[in-house]
C-alpha positions in Angstrom: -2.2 27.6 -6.3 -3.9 25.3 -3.3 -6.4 24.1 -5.3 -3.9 22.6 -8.5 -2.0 21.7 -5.7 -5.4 19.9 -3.8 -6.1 18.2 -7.2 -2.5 17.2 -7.7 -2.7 15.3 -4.4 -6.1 13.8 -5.4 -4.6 12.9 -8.7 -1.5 10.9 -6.6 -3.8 9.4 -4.2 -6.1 7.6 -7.1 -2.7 6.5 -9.0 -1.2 4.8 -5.7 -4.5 2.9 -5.2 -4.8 1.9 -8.7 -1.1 0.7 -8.1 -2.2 -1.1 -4.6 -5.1 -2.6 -6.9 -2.4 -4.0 -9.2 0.1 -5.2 -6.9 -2.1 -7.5 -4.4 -3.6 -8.9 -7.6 0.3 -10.0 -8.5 0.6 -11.1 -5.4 -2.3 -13.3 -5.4 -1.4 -14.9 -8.4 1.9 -15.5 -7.1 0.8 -17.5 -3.8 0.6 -14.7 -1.6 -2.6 -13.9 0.6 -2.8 -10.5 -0.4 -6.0 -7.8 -0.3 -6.9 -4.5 -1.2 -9.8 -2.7 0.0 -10.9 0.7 -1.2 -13.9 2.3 0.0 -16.5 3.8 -2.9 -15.4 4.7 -6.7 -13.5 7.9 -6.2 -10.4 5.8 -5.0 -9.4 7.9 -2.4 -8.5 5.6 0.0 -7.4 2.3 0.4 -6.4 -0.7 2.9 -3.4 -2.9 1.2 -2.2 -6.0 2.9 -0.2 -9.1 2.4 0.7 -12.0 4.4 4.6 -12.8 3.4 3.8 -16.5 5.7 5.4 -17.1 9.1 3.1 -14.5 10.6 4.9 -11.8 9.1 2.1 -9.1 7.6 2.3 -5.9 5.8 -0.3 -3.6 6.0 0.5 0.1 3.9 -3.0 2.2 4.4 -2.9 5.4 2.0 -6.0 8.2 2.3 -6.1 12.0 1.8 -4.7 12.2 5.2 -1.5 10.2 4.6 -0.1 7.1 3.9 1.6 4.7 6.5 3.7 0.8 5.9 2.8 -0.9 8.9 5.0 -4.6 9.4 4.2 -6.9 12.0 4.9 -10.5 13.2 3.3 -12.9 15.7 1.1 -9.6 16.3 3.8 -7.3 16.9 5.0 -4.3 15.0 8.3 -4.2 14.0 8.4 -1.1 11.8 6.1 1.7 10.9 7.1 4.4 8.3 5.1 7.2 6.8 4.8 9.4 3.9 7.5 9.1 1.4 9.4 6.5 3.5 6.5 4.3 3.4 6.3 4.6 -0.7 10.1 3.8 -0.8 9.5 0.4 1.1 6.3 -0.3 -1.0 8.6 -0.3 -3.6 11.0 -2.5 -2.6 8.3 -4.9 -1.4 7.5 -4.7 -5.3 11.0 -5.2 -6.5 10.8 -8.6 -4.4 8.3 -9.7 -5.8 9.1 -8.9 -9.3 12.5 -10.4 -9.4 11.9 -13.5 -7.6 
């Protein structure tokens, strides 16, 4: 049962940083400075973040040991979720974007 469940986690991992992958190259293309860094093939890990102008940053960082929506301006965090919560804000972030 842990290792389908192990795999299953790999398997959500790789799909949220293809998804990462996607949505800073949206971004980019709609005027946004946006990045994603991952670190080798296996897509385990990843570094998303987008500047929204007016110092105001988002940085969501997802790896094996869990994923976290950071938001900042003028160098100060404002909000910092985790886990499920930080998916649900990736996704409005997402709806922004795609009904602007």
């Amino acid at each position: 049962m842990f290792v389908r469940l192990a795999d299953q986690h790999r398997q959500f991992v790789q799909d949220l940083v293809l998804n990462l992958k996607a949505l800073a190259v949206v971004l980019e293309k709609r005027g946004y400075l946006a990045s994603c860094y991952t670190c080798g093939d296996d897509l385990n890990s990843a570094s998303f973040m987008v500047s929204l102008g007016g110092d105001h940053l988002i940085r969501f960082l997802v790896s094996d040991y869990g994923i976290t929506w950071t938001e900042m301006r003028d160098d100060r965090e404002l909000m910092k979720l985790e886990g499920a919560e930080a998916i649900n804000q990736l996704q409005e972030l997402a709806n922004l974007i795609k009904y602007q």
